[in-house]
N, C-alpha and C positions, 0 to 999 in steps of 0.2 A: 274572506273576513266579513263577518255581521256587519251589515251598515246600518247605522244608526242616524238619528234626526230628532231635533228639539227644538220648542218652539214655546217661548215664556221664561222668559231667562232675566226674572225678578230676583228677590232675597230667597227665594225658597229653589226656586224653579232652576236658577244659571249653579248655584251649587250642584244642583243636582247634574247638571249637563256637564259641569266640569269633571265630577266620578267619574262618568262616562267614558268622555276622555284619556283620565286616570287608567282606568281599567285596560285602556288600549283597543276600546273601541274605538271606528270609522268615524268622524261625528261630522253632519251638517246641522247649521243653524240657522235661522230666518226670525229678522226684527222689524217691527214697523221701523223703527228708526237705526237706520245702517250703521250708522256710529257704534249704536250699543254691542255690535257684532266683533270687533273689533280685540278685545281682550281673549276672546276666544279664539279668532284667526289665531294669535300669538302664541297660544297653545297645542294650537294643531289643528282646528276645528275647521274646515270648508264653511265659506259662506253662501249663502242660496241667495238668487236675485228673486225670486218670489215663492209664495208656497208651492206651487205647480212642479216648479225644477226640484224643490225640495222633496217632495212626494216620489216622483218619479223613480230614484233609484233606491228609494230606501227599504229595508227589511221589520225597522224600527221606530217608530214614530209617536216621539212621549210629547206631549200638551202640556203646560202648567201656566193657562191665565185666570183670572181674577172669577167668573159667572158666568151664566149658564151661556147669557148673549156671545162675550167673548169666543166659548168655544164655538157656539152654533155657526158664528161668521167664520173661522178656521176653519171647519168642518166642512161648510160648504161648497170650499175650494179644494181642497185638499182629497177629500176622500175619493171624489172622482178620477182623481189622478194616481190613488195609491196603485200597487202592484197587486194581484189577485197571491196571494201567501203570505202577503207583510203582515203587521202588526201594531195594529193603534191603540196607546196607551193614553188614557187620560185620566191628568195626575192633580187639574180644579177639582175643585168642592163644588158639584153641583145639583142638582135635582138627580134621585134619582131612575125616575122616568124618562129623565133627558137620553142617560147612559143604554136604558132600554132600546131607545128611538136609533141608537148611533148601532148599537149591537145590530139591530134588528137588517141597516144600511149595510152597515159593514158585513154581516152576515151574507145578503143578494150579492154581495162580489166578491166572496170569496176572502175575503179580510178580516181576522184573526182579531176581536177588541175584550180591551181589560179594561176596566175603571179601576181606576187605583192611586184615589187618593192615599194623601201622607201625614204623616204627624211627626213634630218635631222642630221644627222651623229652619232656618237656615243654617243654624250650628250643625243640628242634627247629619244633614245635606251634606255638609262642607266634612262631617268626622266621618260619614259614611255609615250612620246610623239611625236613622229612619225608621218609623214605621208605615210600612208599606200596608195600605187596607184594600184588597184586593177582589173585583167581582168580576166574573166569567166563566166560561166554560173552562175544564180541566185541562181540556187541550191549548187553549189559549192561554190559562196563567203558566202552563210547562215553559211555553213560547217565552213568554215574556221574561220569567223568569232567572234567566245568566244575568241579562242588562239590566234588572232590576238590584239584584244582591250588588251590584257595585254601589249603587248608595242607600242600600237600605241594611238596617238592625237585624230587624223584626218583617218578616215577610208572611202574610197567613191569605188565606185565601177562603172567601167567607162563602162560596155559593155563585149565583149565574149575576150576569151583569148586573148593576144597581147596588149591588150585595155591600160592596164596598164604598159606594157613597151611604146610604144608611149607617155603615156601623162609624164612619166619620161623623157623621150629623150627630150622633147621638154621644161620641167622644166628645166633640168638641164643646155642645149642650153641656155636659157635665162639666167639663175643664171651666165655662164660662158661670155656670150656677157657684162649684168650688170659689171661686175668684170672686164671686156676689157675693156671698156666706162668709169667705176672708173681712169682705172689706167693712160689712157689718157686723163682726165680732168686733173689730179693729176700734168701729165706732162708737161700740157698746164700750168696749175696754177703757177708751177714752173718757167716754159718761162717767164711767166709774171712779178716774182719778189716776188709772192703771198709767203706768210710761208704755209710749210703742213701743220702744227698741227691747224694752223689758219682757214686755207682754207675748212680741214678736218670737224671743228667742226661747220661750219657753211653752209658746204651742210647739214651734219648731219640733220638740223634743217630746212632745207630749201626745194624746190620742188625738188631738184634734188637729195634728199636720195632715198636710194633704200637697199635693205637687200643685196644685192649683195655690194655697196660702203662702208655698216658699217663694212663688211668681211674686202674689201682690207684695209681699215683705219686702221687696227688693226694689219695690216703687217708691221714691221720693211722693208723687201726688198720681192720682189714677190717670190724667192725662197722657203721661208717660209712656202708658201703655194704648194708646188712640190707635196707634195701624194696626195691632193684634186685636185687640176691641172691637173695630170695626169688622175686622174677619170671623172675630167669633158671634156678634152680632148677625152678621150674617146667617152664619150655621145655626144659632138659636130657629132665624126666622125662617131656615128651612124646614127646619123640625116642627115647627107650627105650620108649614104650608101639607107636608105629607104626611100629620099624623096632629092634626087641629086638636082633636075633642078629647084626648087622653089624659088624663091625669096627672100622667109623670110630665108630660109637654108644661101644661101649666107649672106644674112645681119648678121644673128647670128653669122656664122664663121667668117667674117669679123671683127665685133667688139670685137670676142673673142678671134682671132687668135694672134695679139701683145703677150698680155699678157700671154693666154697659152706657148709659145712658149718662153718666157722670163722663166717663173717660173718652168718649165716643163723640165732646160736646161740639168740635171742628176737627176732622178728619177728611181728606181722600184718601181712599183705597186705592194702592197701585200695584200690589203683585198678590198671588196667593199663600197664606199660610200654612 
């Protein structure tokens, strides 16, 4: 049996591990803090006493923490210790030159890596539909791919390593510009005299809906949305670190930036979206 391993087991990330499990794969897991471990034991899941033992026997090994720091401390540990044929998925949003760097390691050992981030957030996870955005070699996303379709939708495979962080950054940039663009219609609507609930339920219906407007609609006040904000935040200020001087970058942050920056006003980030 495929043995599997997971590591990031937030609102996005422990759904995704529980599929896994679902599926009737092997699963170990490893937490900074052991307790958190716990709900998954109850499931069936081995717990690892550190990333090393974890490493060790596994064939499969998905990531899903918060940046780039995050993985790079994982990674450190971990990859020295994988098995020369396993397979490292990493399933943060992060740089992607980072995922280059880790391909590049994991390549001198014989080790199999996919960047592949997700969309969809934790529902998505928890229904087993997902979209999986996926960068590596052909041979590596074949690999990946059994333990992937247990919690993904939508699985596509964009090109060599990074491929898949890029086309997140630039997902997510749009979802968060949409959602800037919702919240100053909203405002404008208001100027005008319009009702929200009125106003709301009839873009709903009209050319100007967008899956990003039926999010904000469903917001009592933008704060509501602070730990998703904050993640998409983030993703904006990728997009501006690996493609600064562009156009569409500006446009995106422009439209996004209002409203990030309202909902965004106190926040910690604590898992990946």
């Amino acid at each position: 049996m495929l043995k599997t391993a997971f590591i990031g087991l937030g609102s996005q990330g422990g759904p995704m591990a529980e599929r896994m499990l679902t599926a009737g794969y092997s699963l170990t897991v490893w937490a900074r803090r052991p307790e958190a471990l716990q709900s998954y034991v109850d499931k069936g899941a081995a717990a690892a006493a550190d990333i090393v033992t974890l490493a060790r026997d596994a064939d499969h090994i998905g990531i899903c923490v918060v940046d780039d720091a995050g993985v790079a401390q994982i990674c450190d540990t971990l990859i020295p210790s994988m098995r020369a044929g396993s397979l490292l998925a990493v399933h943060s949003t992060i740089l992607p030159e980072s995922c280059e760097a880790l391909a590049a390691i994991c390549e001198a050992r014989g080790i199999a890596f996919v960047d592949a981030p997700v969309s969809g957030g934790g529902g998505a996870a928890a229904a087993g539909t997902l979209t999986v955005m996926c960068g590596g070699t052909a041979a590596a996303f074949e690999q990946a791919k059994p333990v992937f379709e247990s919690f993904a939708g939508a699985l596509v495979h964009l090109g060599a390593a990074g491929s898949g962080q890029r086309a997140k950054i630039v997902n997510n940039a749009l979802m968060a510009a949409n959602m800037g663009l919702a919240h100053a219609a909203m405002e404008a609507g208001a100027l005008l005299g319009i009702a929200p609930d009125a106003l709301a339920a009839l873009i709903k219906a009209s050319s100007g809906r967008s899956f990003g407007f039926e999010v904000y609609a469903r917001l009592p006040t933008p704060s509501a949305f602070a730990h998703g904000a904050a993640l998409l935040r983030k993703d904006v200020d990728l997009l501006q670190a690996i493609l600064p001087q562009a156009p569409g970058t500006r446009s995106l942050a422009a439209a996004a930036g209002p409203f990030l920056m309202e909902a965004c006003s106190s926040v910690l980030v604590g898992s990946e979206a």
